[in-house]
C-alpha positions as CSV (number, residue, x, y, z in Angstrom):
1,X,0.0,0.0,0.0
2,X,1.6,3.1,-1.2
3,X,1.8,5.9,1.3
4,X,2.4,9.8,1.3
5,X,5.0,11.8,2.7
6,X,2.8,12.8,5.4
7,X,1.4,9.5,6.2
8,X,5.0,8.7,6.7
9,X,5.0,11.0,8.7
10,X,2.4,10.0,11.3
11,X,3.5,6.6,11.2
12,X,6.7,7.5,12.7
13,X,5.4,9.4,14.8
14,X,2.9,7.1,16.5
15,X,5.7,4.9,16.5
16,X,7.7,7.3,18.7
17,X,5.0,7.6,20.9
18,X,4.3,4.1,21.3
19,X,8.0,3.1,22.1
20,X,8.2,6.3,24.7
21,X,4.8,5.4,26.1
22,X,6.3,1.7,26.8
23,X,9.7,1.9,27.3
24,X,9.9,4.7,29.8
25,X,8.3,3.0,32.7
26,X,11.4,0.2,32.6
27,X,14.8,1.1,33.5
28,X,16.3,-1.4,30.1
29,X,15.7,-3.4,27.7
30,X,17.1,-6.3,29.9
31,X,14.2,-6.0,32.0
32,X,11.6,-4.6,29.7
33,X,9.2,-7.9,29.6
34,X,6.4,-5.4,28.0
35,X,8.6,-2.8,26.6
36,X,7.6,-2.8,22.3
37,X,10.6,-1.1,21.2
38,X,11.9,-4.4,19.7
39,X,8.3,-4.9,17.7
40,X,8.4,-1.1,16.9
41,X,12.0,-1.5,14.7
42,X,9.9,-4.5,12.9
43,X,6.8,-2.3,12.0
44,X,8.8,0.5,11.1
45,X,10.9,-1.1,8.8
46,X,8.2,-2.4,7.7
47,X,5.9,0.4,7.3
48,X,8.7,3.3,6.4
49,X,10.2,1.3,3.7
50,X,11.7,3.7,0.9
51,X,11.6,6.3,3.8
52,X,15.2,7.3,3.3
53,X,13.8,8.4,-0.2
54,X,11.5,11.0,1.5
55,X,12.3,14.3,2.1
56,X,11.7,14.7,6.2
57,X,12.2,10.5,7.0
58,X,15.6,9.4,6.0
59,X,16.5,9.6,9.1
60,X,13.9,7.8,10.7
61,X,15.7,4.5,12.1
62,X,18.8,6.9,13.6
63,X,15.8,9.0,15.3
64,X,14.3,6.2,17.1
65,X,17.3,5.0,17.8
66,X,18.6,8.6,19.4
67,X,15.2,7.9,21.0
68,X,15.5,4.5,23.0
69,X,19.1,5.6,24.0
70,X,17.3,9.4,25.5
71,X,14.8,7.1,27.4
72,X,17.2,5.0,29.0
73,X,19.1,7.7,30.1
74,X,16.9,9.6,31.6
75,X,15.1,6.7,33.3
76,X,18.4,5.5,34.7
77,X,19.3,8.9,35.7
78,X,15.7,10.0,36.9
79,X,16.9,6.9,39.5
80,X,19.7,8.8,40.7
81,X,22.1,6.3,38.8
82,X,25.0,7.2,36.6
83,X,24.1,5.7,33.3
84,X,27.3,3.7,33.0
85,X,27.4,2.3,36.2
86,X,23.5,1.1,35.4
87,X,23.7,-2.7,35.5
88,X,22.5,-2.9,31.9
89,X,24.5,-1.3,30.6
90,X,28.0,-1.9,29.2
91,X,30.4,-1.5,26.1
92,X,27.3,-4.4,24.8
93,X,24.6,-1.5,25.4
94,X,26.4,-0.4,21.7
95,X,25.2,-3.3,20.2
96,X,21.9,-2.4,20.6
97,X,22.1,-1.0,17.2
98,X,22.8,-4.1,14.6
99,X,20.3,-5.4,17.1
100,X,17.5,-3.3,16.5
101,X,19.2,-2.9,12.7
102,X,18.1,-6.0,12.5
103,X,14.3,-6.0,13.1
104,X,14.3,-2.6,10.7
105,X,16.0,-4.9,8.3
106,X,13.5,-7.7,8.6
107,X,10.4,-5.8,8.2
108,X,11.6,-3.4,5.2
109,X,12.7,-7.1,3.7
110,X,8.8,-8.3,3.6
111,X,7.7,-4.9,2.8
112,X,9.9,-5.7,-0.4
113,X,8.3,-9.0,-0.8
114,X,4.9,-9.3,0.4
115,X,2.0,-9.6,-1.8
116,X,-0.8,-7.2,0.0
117,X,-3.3,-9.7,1.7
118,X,-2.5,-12.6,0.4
119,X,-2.0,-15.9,2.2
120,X,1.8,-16.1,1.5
121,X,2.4,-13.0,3.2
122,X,1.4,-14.8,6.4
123,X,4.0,-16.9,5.6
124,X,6.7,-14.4,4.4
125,X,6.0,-11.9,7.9
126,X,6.4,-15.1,9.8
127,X,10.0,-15.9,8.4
128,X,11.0,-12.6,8.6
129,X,9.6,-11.9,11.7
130,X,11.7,-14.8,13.7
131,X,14.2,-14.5,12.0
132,X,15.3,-10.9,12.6
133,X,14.1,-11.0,16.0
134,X,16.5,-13.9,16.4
135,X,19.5,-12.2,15.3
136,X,18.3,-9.0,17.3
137,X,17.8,-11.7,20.3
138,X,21.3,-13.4,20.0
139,X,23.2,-10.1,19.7
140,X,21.5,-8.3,22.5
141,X,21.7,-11.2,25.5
142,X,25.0,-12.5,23.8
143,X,26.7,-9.3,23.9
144,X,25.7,-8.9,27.6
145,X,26.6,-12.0,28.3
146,X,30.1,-12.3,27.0
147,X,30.7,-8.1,27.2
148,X,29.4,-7.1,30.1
149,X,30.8,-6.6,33.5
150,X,27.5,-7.8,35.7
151,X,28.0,-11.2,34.3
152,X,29.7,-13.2,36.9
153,X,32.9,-14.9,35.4
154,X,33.9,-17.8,34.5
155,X,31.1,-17.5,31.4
156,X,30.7,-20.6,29.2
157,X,29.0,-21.4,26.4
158,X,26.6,-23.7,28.7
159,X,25.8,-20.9,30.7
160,X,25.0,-18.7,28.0
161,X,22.7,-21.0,26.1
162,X,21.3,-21.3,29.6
163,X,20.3,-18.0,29.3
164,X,19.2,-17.8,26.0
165,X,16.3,-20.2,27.1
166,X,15.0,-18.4,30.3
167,X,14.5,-15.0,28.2
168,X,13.8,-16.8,24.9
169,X,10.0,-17.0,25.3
170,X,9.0,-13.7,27.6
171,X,10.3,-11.6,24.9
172,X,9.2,-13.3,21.9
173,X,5.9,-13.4,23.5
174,X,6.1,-9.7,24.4
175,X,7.6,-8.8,20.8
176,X,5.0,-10.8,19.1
177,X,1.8,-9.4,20.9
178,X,3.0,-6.4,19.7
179,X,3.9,-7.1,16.1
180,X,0.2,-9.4,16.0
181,X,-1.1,-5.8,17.2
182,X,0.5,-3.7,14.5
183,X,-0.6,-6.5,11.9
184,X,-4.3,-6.2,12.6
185,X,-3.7,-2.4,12.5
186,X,-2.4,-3.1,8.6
187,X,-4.9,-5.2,7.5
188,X,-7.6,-2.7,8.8
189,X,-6.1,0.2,7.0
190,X,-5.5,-1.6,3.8
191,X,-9.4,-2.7,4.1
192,X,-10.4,1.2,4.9
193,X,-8.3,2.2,2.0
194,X,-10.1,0.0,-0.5
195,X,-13.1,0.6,0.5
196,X,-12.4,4.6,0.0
197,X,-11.2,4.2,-3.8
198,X,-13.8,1.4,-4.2
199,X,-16.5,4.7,-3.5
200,X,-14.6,7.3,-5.5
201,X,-14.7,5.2,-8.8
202,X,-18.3,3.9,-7.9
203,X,-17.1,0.0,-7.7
204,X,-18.5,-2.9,-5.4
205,X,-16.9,-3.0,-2.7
Protein backbone atom coordinates (compact mmCIF):
# COMPACT_ATOMS: atom_id res chain seq x y z
CA UNK A 1 0.00 0.00 0.00
CA UNK A 2 1.58 3.07 -1.24
CA UNK A 3 1.80 5.89 1.33
CA UNK A 4 2.43 9.80 1.33
CA UNK A 5 4.96 11.83 2.74
CA UNK A 6 2.84 12.77 5.39
CA UNK A 7 1.38 9.54 6.24
CA UNK A 8 5.02 8.70 6.70
CA UNK A 9 5.02 10.95 8.66
CA UNK A 10 2.40 9.96 11.29
CA UNK A 11 3.50 6.60 11.21
CA UNK A 12 6.75 7.52 12.68
CA UNK A 13 5.41 9.42 14.77
CA UNK A 14 2.87 7.06 16.45
CA UNK A 15 5.66 4.85 16.46
CA UNK A 16 7.72 7.32 18.74
CA UNK A 17 4.96 7.58 20.86
CA UNK A 18 4.31 4.13 21.31
CA UNK A 19 7.95 3.10 22.13
CA UNK A 20 8.16 6.30 24.67
CA UNK A 21 4.77 5.38 26.12
CA UNK A 22 6.29 1.68 26.75
CA UNK A 23 9.72 1.91 27.25
CA UNK A 24 9.90 4.69 29.80
CA UNK A 25 8.27 2.97 32.70
CA UNK A 26 11.35 0.24 32.62
CA UNK A 27 14.78 1.05 33.55
CA UNK A 28 16.28 -1.42 30.11
CA UNK A 29 15.67 -3.42 27.67
CA UNK A 30 17.13 -6.30 29.94
CA UNK A 31 14.17 -6.04 31.96
CA UNK A 32 11.61 -4.61 29.69
CA UNK A 33 9.16 -7.89 29.56
CA UNK A 34 6.40 -5.40 27.98
CA UNK A 35 8.59 -2.82 26.63
CA UNK A 36 7.58 -2.78 22.28
CA UNK A 37 10.63 -1.06 21.21
CA UNK A 38 11.89 -4.40 19.66
CA UNK A 39 8.28 -4.86 17.69
CA UNK A 40 8.44 -1.06 16.89
CA UNK A 41 11.99 -1.50 14.70
CA UNK A 42 9.89 -4.48 12.87
CA UNK A 43 6.85 -2.29 12.00
CA UNK A 44 8.84 0.48 11.13
CA UNK A 45 10.88 -1.06 8.83
CA UNK A 46 8.22 -2.39 7.70
CA UNK A 47 5.91 0.38 7.32
CA UNK A 48 8.75 3.32 6.43
CA UNK A 49 10.21 1.27 3.66
CA UNK A 50 11.66 3.67 0.95
CA UNK A 51 11.63 6.29 3.76
CA UNK A 52 15.23 7.29 3.27
CA UNK A 53 13.81 8.36 -0.20
CA UNK A 54 11.54 11.05 1.48
CA UNK A 55 12.34 14.34 2.15
CA UNK A 56 11.67 14.69 6.20
CA UNK A 57 12.16 10.52 6.96
CA UNK A 58 15.55 9.43 6.03
CA UNK A 59 16.51 9.59 9.11
CA UNK A 60 13.92 7.82 10.72
CA UNK A 61 15.69 4.55 12.12
CA UNK A 62 18.78 6.94 13.55
CA UNK A 63 15.84 8.97 15.34
CA UNK A 64 14.30 6.25 17.11
CA UNK A 65 17.34 5.01 17.76
CA UNK A 66 18.63 8.59 19.38
CA UNK A 67 15.15 7.94 20.97
CA UNK A 68 15.54 4.52 23.01
CA UNK A 69 19.14 5.61 24.02
CA UNK A 70 17.31 9.36 25.47
CA UNK A 71 14.77 7.12 27.37
CA UNK A 72 17.23 4.99 28.98
CA UNK A 73 19.12 7.72 30.07
CA UNK A 74 16.86 9.63 31.56
CA UNK A 75 15.06 6.73 33.33
CA UNK A 76 18.37 5.52 34.72
CA UNK A 77 19.30 8.86 35.68
CA UNK A 78 15.68 9.96 36.87
CA UNK A 79 16.86 6.92 39.49
CA UNK A 80 19.72 8.75 40.72
CA UNK A 81 22.14 6.30 38.85
CA UNK A 82 25.00 7.22 36.65
CA UNK A 83 24.14 5.69 33.31
CA UNK A 84 27.32 3.75 33.00
CA UNK A 85 27.37 2.29 36.17
CA UNK A 86 23.54 1.09 35.39
CA UNK A 87 23.66 -2.73 35.49
CA UNK A 88 22.53 -2.90 31.91
CA UNK A 89 24.50 -1.33 30.56
CA UNK A 90 27.98 -1.89 29.20
CA UNK A 91 30.35 -1.52 26.10
CA UNK A 92 27.25 -4.44 24.78
CA UNK A 93 24.63 -1.52 25.40
CA UNK A 94 26.38 -0.39 21.71
CA UNK A 95 25.24 -3.31 20.22
CA UNK A 96 21.86 -2.36 20.61
CA UNK A 97 22.10 -0.98 17.21
CA UNK A 98 22.76 -4.12 14.59
CA UNK A 99 20.29 -5.36 17.06
CA UNK A 100 17.48 -3.31 16.54
CA UNK A 101 19.16 -2.91 12.75
CA UNK A 102 18.08 -6.04 12.53
CA UNK A 103 14.28 -5.96 13.08
CA UNK A 104 14.30 -2.60 10.72
CA UNK A 105 15.97 -4.87 8.30
CA UNK A 106 13.55 -7.69 8.57
CA UNK A 107 10.39 -5.77 8.19
CA UNK A 108 11.65 -3.40 5.16
CA UNK A 109 12.67 -7.12 3.70
CA UNK A 110 8.85 -8.25 3.63
CA UNK A 111 7.73 -4.87 2.82
CA UNK A 112 9.90 -5.66 -0.45
CA UNK A 113 8.31 -9.02 -0.77
CA UNK A 114 4.90 -9.32 0.37
CA UNK A 115 2.00 -9.56 -1.79
CA UNK A 116 -0.84 -7.24 -0.05
CA UNK A 117 -3.32 -9.74 1.72
CA UNK A 118 -2.46 -12.55 0.45
CA UNK A 119 -2.03 -15.92 2.21
CA UNK A 120 1.79 -16.09 1.49
CA UNK A 121 2.44 -13.02 3.19
CA UNK A 122 1.37 -14.80 6.42
CA UNK A 123 4.02 -16.86 5.59
CA UNK A 124 6.75 -14.36 4.43
CA UNK A 125 5.98 -11.92 7.86
CA UNK A 126 6.37 -15.11 9.80
CA UNK A 127 10.03 -15.95 8.43
CA UNK A 128 11.02 -12.60 8.64
CA UNK A 129 9.56 -11.95 11.68
CA UNK A 130 11.68 -14.82 13.68
CA UNK A 131 14.18 -14.53 11.96
CA UNK A 132 15.32 -10.86 12.55
CA UNK A 133 14.08 -10.98 15.98
CA UNK A 134 16.46 -13.92 16.39
CA UNK A 135 19.50 -12.19 15.27
CA UNK A 136 18.33 -9.00 17.34
CA UNK A 137 17.79 -11.72 20.30
CA UNK A 138 21.30 -13.38 20.02
CA UNK A 139 23.22 -10.14 19.74
CA UNK A 140 21.53 -8.34 22.53
CA UNK A 141 21.65 -11.24 25.51
CA UNK A 142 24.96 -12.52 23.81
CA UNK A 143 26.72 -9.32 23.93
CA UNK A 144 25.71 -8.87 27.62
CA UNK A 145 26.59 -11.95 28.32
CA UNK A 146 30.14 -12.28 27.03
CA UNK A 147 30.71 -8.14 27.17
CA UNK A 148 29.41 -7.13 30.06
CA UNK A 149 30.77 -6.58 33.54
CA UNK A 150 27.46 -7.76 35.69
CA UNK A 151 27.99 -11.20 34.28
CA UNK A 152 29.74 -13.17 36.87
CA UNK A 153 32.95 -14.89 35.40
CA UNK A 154 33.91 -17.80 34.50
CA UNK A 155 31.09 -17.51 31.40
CA UNK A 156 30.72 -20.60 29.18
CA UNK A 157 28.96 -21.42 26.38
CA UNK A 158 26.62 -23.74 28.74
CA UNK A 159 25.79 -20.90 30.71
CA UNK A 160 25.04 -18.71 27.97
CA UNK A 161 22.72 -21.01 26.14
CA UNK A 162 21.34 -21.28 29.56
CA UNK A 163 20.34 -18.03 29.31
CA UNK A 164 19.23 -17.85 26.02
CA UNK A 165 16.26 -20.20 27.10
CA UNK A 166 15.04 -18.43 30.26
CA UNK A 167 14.49 -14.97 28.17
CA UNK A 168 13.76 -16.83 24.92
CA UNK A 169 9.97 -16.95 25.32
CA UNK A 170 9.00 -13.73 27.56
CA UNK A 171 10.34 -11.55 24.94
CA UNK A 172 9.17 -13.26 21.87
CA UNK A 173 5.87 -13.44 23.52
CA UNK A 174 6.15 -9.73 24.39
CA UNK A 175 7.56 -8.81 20.77
CA UNK A 176 4.99 -10.78 19.09
CA UNK A 177 1.84 -9.39 20.88
CA UNK A 178 2.99 -6.37 19.66
CA UNK A 179 3.85 -7.08 16.06
CA UNK A 180 0.17 -9.36 16.03
CA UNK A 181 -1.12 -5.81 17.22
CA UNK A 182 0.51 -3.73 14.46
CA UNK A 183 -0.59 -6.46 11.93
CA UNK A 184 -4.32 -6.17 12.56
CA UNK A 185 -3.68 -2.38 12.50
CA UNK A 186 -2.42 -3.09 8.60
CA UNK A 187 -4.95 -5.17 7.50
CA UNK A 188 -7.58 -2.73 8.77
CA UNK A 189 -6.07 0.17 6.99
CA UNK A 190 -5.53 -1.64 3.77
CA UNK A 191 -9.41 -2.72 4.08
CA UNK A 192 -10.38 1.22 4.92
CA UNK A 193 -8.29 2.20 2.00
CA UNK A 194 -10.13 0.01 -0.53
CA UNK A 195 -13.05 0.58 0.54
CA UNK A 196 -12.43 4.64 -0.04
CA UNK A 197 -11.23 4.17 -3.82
CA UNK A 198 -13.84 1.45 -4.17
CA UNK A 199 -16.51 4.71 -3.48
CA UNK A 200 -14.57 7.27 -5.53
CA UNK A 201 -14.72 5.22 -8.83
CA UNK A 202 -18.25 3.91 -7.91
CA UNK A 203 -17.09 0.02 -7.74
CA UNK A 204 -18.52 -2.85 -5.41
CA UNK A 205 -16.88 -3.01 -2.66
Amino acid sequence: MAKTVTQRLGIFLALAVVMAATRIHVSLLHHALWDASWAIFFLAGFWLRGAGRSAGLRWAFPLLMIEAVVIDYLVINGQGIDFWSHYCVSVAYWFLIPSYLSLWLGGSWLAKHQADLQWQTLGLAIVAFLVSWTVCYVLSNGSFYWLSDSVPLPRNLAAWLANLGDWYLPFLQTTALYVGIGAVVHVLAVQVARALQADQAGLPR
